[in-house]
N, C-alpha and C positions, 0 to 999 in steps of 0.2 A: 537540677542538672549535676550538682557536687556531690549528690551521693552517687546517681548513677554512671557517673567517673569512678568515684571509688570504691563501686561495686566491681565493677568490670574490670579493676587495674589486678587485679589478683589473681593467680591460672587456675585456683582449685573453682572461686567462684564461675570462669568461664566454661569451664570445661561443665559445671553443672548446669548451666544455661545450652551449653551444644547437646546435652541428654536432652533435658526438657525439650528444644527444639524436635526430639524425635515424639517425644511422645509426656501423658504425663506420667509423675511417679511418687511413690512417698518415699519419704527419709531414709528411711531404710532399702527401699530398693536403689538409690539415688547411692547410699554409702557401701553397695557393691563393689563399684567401681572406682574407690578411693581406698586409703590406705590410712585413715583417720577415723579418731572415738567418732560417739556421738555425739560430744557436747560440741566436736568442731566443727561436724556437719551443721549443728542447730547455731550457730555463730554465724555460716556462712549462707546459712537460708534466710536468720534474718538482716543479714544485711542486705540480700535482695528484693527479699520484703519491703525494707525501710529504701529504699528506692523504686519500687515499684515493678520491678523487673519481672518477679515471679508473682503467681493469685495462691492463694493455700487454699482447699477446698476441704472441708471436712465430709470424710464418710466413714459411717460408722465410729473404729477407734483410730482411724488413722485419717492422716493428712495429708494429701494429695496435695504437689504442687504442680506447676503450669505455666509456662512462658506467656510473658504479657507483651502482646509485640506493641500495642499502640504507643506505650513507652519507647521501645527502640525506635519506632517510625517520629517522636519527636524529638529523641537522640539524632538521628541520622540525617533529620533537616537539623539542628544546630548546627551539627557538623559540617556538614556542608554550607551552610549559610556564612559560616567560620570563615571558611576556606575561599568561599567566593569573594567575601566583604576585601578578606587581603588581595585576590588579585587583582580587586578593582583599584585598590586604594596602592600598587605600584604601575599604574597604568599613567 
């Protein structure tokens, strides 16, 4: 769960997950839409990697990446399970 906090605490990484959300893309199509090298693009892919958030698909010479929701879906029960444990425990 501490990487993928620390993945998602960053806007360049979020906003590459709300692409992926639309569709997939590689690196390069992906680094369109930002205003940084490649090497910061490939920093911030894999720290989604190393959380699990995005899958890298290889085709051909390039590298397709792809939102991994069953990750978010066990983000999203922490979080909430977070959040319920406290309102029980001021009850």
């Amino acid at each position: 769960m501490q990487l993928v906090l620390e993945a998602i605490s960053d806007p360049t990484r979020r906003k590459i997950l709300d692409l992926l959300k639309k569709s997939e893309m590689s690196a390069g199509e992906l680094g369109q839409h930002f205003n940084i090298r490649g090497p910061s693009m490939s920093h911030h892919l894999s720290k989604l990697k190393a959380a699990d958030l995005v899958l890298a698909t290889r085709q051909g010479q390039y590298i397709r990446y792809s939102i991994n929701t069953s990750v978010f879906d066990d983000a999203a029960q922490f979080v909430i399970s977070f959040f319920q444990e406290k309102k029980e425990t001021k009850k």
